[in-house]
Structure formats: C-alpha cells, structure tokens
N, C-alpha and C positions, 0 to 999 in steps of 0.2 A: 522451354520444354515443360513437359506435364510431367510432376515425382509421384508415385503412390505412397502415398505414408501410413496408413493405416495399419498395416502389419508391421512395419517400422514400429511402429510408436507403442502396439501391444507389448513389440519384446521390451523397447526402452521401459516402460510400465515396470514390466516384473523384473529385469535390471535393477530398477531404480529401490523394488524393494524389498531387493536381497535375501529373493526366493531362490531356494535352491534343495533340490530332492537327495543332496548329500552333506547337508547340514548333520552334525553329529555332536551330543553332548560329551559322547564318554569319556571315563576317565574314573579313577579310585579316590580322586581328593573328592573328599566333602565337601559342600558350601560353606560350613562353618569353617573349615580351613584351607577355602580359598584366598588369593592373597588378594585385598582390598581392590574395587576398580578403580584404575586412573582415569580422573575424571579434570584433565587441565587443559586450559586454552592456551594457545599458542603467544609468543611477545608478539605486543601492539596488537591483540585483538581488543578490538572496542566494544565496552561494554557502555551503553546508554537507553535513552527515551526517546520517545517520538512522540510529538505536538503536531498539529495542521492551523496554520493560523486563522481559518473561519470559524475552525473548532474552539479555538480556545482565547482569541483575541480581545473579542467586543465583551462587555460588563465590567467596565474598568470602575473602579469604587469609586476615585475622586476625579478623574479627569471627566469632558465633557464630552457627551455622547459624538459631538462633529470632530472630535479627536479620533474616540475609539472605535467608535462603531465606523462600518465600511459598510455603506447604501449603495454601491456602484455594481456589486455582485451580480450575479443570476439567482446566488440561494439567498443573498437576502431580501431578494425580490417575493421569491418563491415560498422563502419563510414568513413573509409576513403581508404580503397581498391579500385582500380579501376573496379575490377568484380561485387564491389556491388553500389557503385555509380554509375556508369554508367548503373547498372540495374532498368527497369520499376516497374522490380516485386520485388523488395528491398524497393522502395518509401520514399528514402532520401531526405533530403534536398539538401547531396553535404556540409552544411557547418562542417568545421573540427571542433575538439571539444576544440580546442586553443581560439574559441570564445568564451567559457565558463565567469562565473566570475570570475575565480583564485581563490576560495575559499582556495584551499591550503598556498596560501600566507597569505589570506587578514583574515585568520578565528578567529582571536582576535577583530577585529575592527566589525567584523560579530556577534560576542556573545556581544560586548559591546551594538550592537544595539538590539540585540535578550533580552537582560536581562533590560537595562536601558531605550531605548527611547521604549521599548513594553511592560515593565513593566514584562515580563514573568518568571515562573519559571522554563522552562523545557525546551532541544531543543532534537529532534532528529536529528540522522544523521547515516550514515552508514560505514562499514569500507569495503574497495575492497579487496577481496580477493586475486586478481591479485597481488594487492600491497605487501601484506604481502607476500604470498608466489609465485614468479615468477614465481618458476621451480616448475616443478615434486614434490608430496609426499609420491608418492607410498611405496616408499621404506624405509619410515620411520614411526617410532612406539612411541609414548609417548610423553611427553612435550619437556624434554630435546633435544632429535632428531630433533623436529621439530621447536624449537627454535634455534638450530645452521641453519638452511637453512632459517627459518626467514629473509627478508630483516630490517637490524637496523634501516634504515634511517625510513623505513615507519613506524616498532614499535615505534621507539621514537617519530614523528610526530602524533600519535593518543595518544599518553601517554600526549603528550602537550596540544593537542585539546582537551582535556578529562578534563585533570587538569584544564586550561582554563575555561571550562562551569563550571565545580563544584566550582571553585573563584569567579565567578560571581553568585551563586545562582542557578545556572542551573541542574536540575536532568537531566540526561540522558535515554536516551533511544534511544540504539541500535540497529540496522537494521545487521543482518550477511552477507547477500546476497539480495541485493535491482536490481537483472536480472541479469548485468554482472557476466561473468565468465571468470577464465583466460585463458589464449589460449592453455594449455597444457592441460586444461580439455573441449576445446570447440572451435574448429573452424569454426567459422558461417561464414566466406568468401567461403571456399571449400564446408562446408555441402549445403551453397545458389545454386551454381553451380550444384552440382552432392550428394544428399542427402546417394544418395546408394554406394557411393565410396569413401565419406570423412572420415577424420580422423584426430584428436578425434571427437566423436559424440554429446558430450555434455549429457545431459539430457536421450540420447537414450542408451549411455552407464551406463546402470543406476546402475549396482551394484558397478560399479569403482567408479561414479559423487558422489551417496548415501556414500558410505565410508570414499569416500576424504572428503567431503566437511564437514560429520560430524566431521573428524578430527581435519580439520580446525575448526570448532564451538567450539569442546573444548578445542582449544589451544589458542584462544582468549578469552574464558571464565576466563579461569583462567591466561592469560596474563594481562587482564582486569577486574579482579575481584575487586580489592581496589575501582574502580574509576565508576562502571558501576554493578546496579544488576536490571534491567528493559531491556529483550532483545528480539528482534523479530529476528527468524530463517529466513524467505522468506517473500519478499512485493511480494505482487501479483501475487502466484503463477498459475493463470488463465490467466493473461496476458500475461505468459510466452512462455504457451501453444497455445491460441485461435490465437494470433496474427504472432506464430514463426512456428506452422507448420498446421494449419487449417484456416484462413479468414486472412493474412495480408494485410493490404491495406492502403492507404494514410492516413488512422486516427490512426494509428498504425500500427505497425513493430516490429519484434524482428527478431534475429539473431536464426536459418537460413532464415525466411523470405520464405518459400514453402507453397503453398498450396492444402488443400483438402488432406495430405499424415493421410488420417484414423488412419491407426495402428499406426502411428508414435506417433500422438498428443495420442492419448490411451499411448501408453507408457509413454510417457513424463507426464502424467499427474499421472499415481502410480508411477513415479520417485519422483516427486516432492511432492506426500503426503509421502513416505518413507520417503524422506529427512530430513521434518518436524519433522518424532518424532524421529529419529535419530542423530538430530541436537539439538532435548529437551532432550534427553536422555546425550548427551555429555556433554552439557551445565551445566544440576541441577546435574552432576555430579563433573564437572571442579569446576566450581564456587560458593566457599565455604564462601566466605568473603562477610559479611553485610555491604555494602560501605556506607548505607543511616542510619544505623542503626534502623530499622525499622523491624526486627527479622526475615526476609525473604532474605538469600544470591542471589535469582534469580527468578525472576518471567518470564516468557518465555510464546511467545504467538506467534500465525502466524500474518503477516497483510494482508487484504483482502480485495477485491474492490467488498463490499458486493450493490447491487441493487434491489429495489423492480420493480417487474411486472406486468404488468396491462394489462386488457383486452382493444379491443381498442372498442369492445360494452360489455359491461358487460350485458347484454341481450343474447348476443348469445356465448353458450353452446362451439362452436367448439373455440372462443376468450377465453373464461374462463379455458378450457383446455388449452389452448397453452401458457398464462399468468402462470398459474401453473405449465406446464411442464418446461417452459424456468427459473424460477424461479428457481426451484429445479434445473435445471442441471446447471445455472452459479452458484449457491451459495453453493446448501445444499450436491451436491456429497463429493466435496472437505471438507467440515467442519464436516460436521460429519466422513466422515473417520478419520480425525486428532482428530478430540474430544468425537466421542464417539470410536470409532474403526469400523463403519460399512462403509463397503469400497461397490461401487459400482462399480465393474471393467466393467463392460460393459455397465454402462450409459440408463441404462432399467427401473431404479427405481426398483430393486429388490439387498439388500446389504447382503454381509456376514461380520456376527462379527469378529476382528481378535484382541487378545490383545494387539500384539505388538504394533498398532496402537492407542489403546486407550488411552484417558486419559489424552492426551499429550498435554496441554493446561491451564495455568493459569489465562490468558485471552486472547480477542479475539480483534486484530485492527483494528477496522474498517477504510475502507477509502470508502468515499461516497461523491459522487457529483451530480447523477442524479436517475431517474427512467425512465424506457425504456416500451413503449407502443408495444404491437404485435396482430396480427390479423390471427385467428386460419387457419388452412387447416386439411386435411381429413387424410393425408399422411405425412410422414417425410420426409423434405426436402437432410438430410444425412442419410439413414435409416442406411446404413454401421456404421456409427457413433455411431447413437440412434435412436431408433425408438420413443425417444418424443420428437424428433425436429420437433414438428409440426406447424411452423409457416410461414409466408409470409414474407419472406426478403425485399418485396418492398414497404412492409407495414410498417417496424419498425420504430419506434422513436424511437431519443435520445437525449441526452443533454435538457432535460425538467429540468428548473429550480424548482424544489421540495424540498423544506428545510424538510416538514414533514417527509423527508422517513429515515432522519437520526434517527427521532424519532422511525420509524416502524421496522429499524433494530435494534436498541437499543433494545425494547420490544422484537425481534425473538431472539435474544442472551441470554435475559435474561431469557425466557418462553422456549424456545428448548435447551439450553445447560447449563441454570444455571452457567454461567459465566460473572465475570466482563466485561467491555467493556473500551476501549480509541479509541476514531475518531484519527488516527494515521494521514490520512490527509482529508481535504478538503478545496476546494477554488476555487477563478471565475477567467477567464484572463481579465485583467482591464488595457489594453496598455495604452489607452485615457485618464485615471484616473478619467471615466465621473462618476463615484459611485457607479458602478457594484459593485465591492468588497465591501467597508463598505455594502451596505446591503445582501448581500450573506452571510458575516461572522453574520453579529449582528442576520438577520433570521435564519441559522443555528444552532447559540449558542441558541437562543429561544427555540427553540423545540428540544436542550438537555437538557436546564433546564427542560421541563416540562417531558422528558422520567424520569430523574433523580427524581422528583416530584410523577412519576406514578410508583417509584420502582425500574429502571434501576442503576445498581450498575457500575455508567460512571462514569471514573477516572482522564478522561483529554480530552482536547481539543488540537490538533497542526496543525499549519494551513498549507495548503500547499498553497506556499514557503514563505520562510524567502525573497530569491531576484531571480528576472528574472534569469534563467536558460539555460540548452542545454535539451532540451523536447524531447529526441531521435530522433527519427528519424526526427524532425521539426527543429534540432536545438533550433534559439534564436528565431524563429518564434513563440511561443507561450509564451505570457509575461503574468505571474501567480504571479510574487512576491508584496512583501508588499512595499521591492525596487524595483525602475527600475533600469537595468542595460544597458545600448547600450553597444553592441558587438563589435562596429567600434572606441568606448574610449580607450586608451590603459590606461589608470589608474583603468579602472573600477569600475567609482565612483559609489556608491549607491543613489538614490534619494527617497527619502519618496513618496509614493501613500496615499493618503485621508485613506483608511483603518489601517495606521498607530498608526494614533490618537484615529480611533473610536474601536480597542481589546485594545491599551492600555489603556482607558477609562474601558473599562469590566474586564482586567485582575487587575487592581487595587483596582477595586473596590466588587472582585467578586461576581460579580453578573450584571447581564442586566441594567444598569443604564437605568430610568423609559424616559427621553428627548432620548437616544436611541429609547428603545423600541417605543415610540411614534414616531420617524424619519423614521423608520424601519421597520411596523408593521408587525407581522408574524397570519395572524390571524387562529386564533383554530378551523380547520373542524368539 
C-alpha cells in the first residue's frame, strides 16, 4: 500500500526539536545560583574514534608499497588515473593516497594512543573489501569457498588489528563498506568518462553489487565473529549517491563523479538501501559468537550523515516547506526504508511497505557535524528527480557550527524509529590547533548528555578522526585528527592537538567535567 509521510515527518521534525509554545524559564533562583548541570554518560557508554581504512591505511613509512598500499579499489583507481585527475569534473586533489598515515603499519602505536593517552574504550574502523577479496566472487557460494579466494595476508592483518584493540580495552565497531569498492565490482575511472559504456557499473549493477557484497558481509561476520559483534553495513550511504552521480563538486566527489544522471542516482540509491538489509540479513545470520559477552552475538546498524533543516525565515511558508521537504529527502527517504520498510522509490513523499526491507536495524549511526539552512521556491529545482526539491541552491548554507542538532537527531531516532543511537562520527578541522576542536567536541558531547538526559537511548560517542587523514578527494588537505599528521614526514609521526587532553579529561571521567563545561559553554536554547 501507498503511506503519506510528508506531514508525518513535519511533526517528527519539530518533535525531534523540542519545539514547544509552553517552554518556560521562570523561576526566582538566579543562574549564579543555580545548581551545576549534570552533565554524565550513562555505564558502558563508549567513548572513542573513527578511522576508514582507505583513509588512513596506505603511506606506511617502512613497509612496501605492495604491502600497504591497496590498488584493487575504485578510489584508488579514481585517485590516481590520469582520466580522473586531470579531470575538472572529478575535483581531485591530484595527491596520491601514499600520503596517507600508514595506518597499516603504524596501527598498534595508533590503538596505544586511541586507548591510553585518550583514555578511550572503543575504536572504530573499517575493513576494504577490495583487500579481502581482490578477485571476482561470483562464482562462489558459502564460507568455505569463499575463504579459499580470501586474500591471507589481508585476513590475518584485521585478525591482528582486531586482537590488538580488544588487548587494549577497545570494543569494536565495524564498518563493512565505508564508499570504496573493489574494482571488479566498480570502475569509477571508465564509468567517470563514459557512464553509458563502462563496465562494471558499481551500485548501478545493483542485483550483482546487492548479492556480492552481501556475501562478502557474511563472510566477514563470521570470519570475525570471536573478535567483533558491533557492526555497521554502509557509512554514508547518501554520500555515495548525491556526490557520485547527482551534485559532485569541489566539497565532495565520489567515484564516478557525473552529474545530474537522474535515473542513475534513483537507482543507486534502492541499490544501496537493498544492500543494507541484505548485508543485516547476512550478517545476524553469519555471526553467531558473543565476542563481548553481553548476550547479543551482532548488533548491526546503518551509519548516516543524518542533518537537521531550517528555514532560512521561518515566517515564510514557501522556506518552511522547503526546510521540510529537504529534510525528509536527505534523511527520512533512506532511514525509513531500512528501518521501517517504507521505501520511497520515487522521492515524492508518498512510500510503499515492503518486508524485505523492514526491520533491519539494531541501531542507528549517526554521523553529524552541521545543519544546513534553505530558502523556499515555488517549483523543483530537479522536478525529474523530485518534485520537493523545492529550494534555492544559491541560498543554501552549510557547515553552520550547531552542537544542538546532534541532540535533535538523537531525539528524531528516538521518537521516529525507537531505536538506540551512536554518533559514529563527528568533529571540526583544527590544522592551527587554535581550539576549534576542544570546543566542538566538549559542546557536542554537552548536548549528548542532555539528549541522553531527555531519554535518548545513546550508546557512544567516536570522534572523527583519531589522526589527519587522506579526506578523498582533498587528500591531506583537510586536517580533522586529534593527531597532526604532515604528509611530506616519511616517519609519520603523530602529534597531539589540544583536543587530546580535553576527551581524555571527559572519557575518564565520564561525564563533562564542570571547569570544561565552564571553558566550553554549550548553552541550552
């Protein structure tokens, strides 16, 4: 059957962000003698980092590049081809991904600082598909099978890295597919070039990419079930789409990096909620083993770069639609098809149920770093697309520094899908180390404690990143970690940033230590 959501999902909105016309201050105590806010996390919430293994793997300082480096990708096809570097409409950097941190090498010296000088209990990180499996899987069925074409080198390299965090204290938490794909499932140099002539297709090949890759999920489920029962199927499956075959441009890029191809980005985007619970379905199937002993063999969740939307006058009617239309279609198309089953195939606001889809959801990752301001129009700017794109592109804001809005998707998670939540990432780029970051993270973690406070069932915090990175298409031009790294070091030594000291201060102590929050202030709208 056909659901209308649209009005649905206005009220979830302003639910979610704890609008209400009988809010009241009053009261005779002062601020100065009010009593301190409580500002603590609940036992066994996880405080850590998040790494993506493309991002930070390759540039290992002494090992040899057919060690470290992974040629088998899409992006490192894509990053270093001469059809897409030297392409406008690719919007590379140009630098190779040898500049990386070497994470592959360095990733014990990486967890010593991830668990000891950050106090933390948890890292995420991802495994490359490309790595495990180089070649083709077409042709093979079951664990066994597909453990013989297995690359050893790589299984045993995530068997260490695994072991590794769990000796130090570290839970885990898994990422299947964090964008890259391998190149026998995805050629984004040829599809860049000629979208209607490449081959393989990636994402567009959707019943091959859907099959394979669910294979792959359960063949690492249960390759890694002793060591790993916290796992995320897809980071970002929105970014996959908007940036790779509908709006790429210098603030993002994916592989193929085309634009305006309608149908394409439509398909790709029911590839990619397919994949999802096809990948959960493999997964709570493979992995049987309680590695934390906590009576739950797999908890399985999407991660998503969920944003709240604002009018840019909330006065006028035609911004308050277009704040709400843009809303629902970066967030709520995709999440509710994976979480409830109501799939919206054609981006209209009107969904149909489908079981296969339901359900498939333990919890929900959030990754949040801004909220984005638009300004209404009359008409859709891509009607072919959606007819409620109705906004001014030359209007939009972004990168609005907003701590509260992690709180306001917390609350949408909790109020629309009754599921737990983890901030899988978020964080500021602080090259200068002028104290962007400490206060980005200590305001951020503020207004999780108080979602958690008003009910939200948040399970963790991980920050993105552990150390300066390869940021796709920017390369190392975008320095986000808690390390600095320089790219031009061949040792690739790690250096502390100020926000070092100030999570391992919060994760020790859990909870907002009161001289933070005072250094910090996050104040309560």
């Amino acid at each position: 059957m056909k659901i209308p959501m649209k009005t649905r999902f206005a009220a979830a909105l302003l639910l979610a962000c704890g609008c209400s016309d009988s809010d009241s201050s009053a009261g005779s105590e002062s601020e100065s003698e009010a009593e301190p806010e409580s500002l603590a996390f609940p036992e066994g919430f996880l405080f850590g980092t998040s790494v993506a293994g493309f991002q930070v793997d390759m540039g290992c300082p002494t090992l040899a590049a057919s060690v470290c480096e992974d040629p088998n990708s899409d992006w490192y096809a894509f990053a270093t081809a001469k059809e897409t570097v030297g392409s406008a409409n690719a919007h590379l950097s140009g630098q190779h991904p040898s500049v990386g941190p070497g994470h592959w090498e360095l990733y014990e010296q990486d967890l010593d600082r991830a668990a000891g000088e950050l106090s933390g209990n948890s890292f995420r990180t991802s495994i490359e598909w490309s790595r495990v499996f180089p070649t083709a899987t077409d042709d093979l069925d079951g664990y066994d099978a597909l453990s013989e074409a297995a690359d050893d080198d790589a299984i045993a390299h995530y068997h260490a890295l695994f072991q590794a965090a769990l000796d130090r204290g570290l839970t885990l938490l898994v990422t299947l597919n964090h964008y890259s794909l391998p190149l026998w499932i995805h050629d984004g140099v040829s599809c860049h070039v000629d979208l209607d002539t490449c081959s393989p297709r990636g994402w567009l090949d959707r019943e091959r990419t859907v099959r394979e890759i669910a294979k792959y999920a359960g063949f690492a489920a249960r390759e890694f079930a002793a060591e790993v029962d916290l796992w995320a199927t897809l980071n970002e499956p929105f970014a996959v789409m908007l940036p790779g075959y509908l709006m790429p441009s210098a603030e993002r890029t994916n592989p193929p990096a085309v634009s305006l191809r309608i149908d394409e980005a439509k398909e790709v985007t029911l590839a990619l909620i397919e994949a999802h619970a096809r990948m959960y379905d493999a997964v709570k199937e493979a992995d049987v083993e309680d590695a934390d002993g906590d009576g739950d063999d797999a908890r399985v969740g999407v991660v998503y770069p969920m944003v709240p939307v604002r009018p840019l006058d909330p006065d006028d009617p035609l911004d308050v639609q277009a704040a709400e239309n843009v809303f629902y279609l970066y967030n709520m198309v995709y999440l509710n098809a994976v979480a409830k089953g109501e799939l919206d195939d054609d981006f209209d606001g009107v969904a149909e149920h489908r079981d296969d889809l339901a359900g498939r959801m333990d919890y929900m990752g959030i990754n949040y770093y801004t909220r984005i301001t638009v300004e209404g129009t009359s008409a859709s700017i891509l009607p072919d697309f959606s007819p409620l794109l109705t906004f001014n592109p030359t209007t939009l804001q972004l990168w609005e520094d907003y701590p509260r809005g992690v709180y306001e998707m917390a609350m949408l998670v909790k109020d629309a899908f009754s599921l737990p939540s983890i901030v899988t990432e978020n964080g500021a780029a602080d090259p200068d180390d002028d104290g962007t970051a400490p206060s980005y993270l200590a305001r951020h973690l503020t207004w999780i404690a108080r979602a958690i406070r008003d009910g939200a069932d948040m399970r963790g915090y991980f920050y993105w990143t552990l150390m300066d990175n390869y940021e796709w298409n920017h390369g190392m031009n975008i320095r986000m970690g808690l390390y600095a790294v320089d790219k031009d070091d061949p040792t690739k030594m790690r250096i502390a940033r100020q926000a070092v000291d100030v999570y391992a201060r919060i994760a020790r102590a859990g909870a907002i230590p009161p001289e933070i929050a005072a250094t910090y202030p996050a104040p309560e709208e």
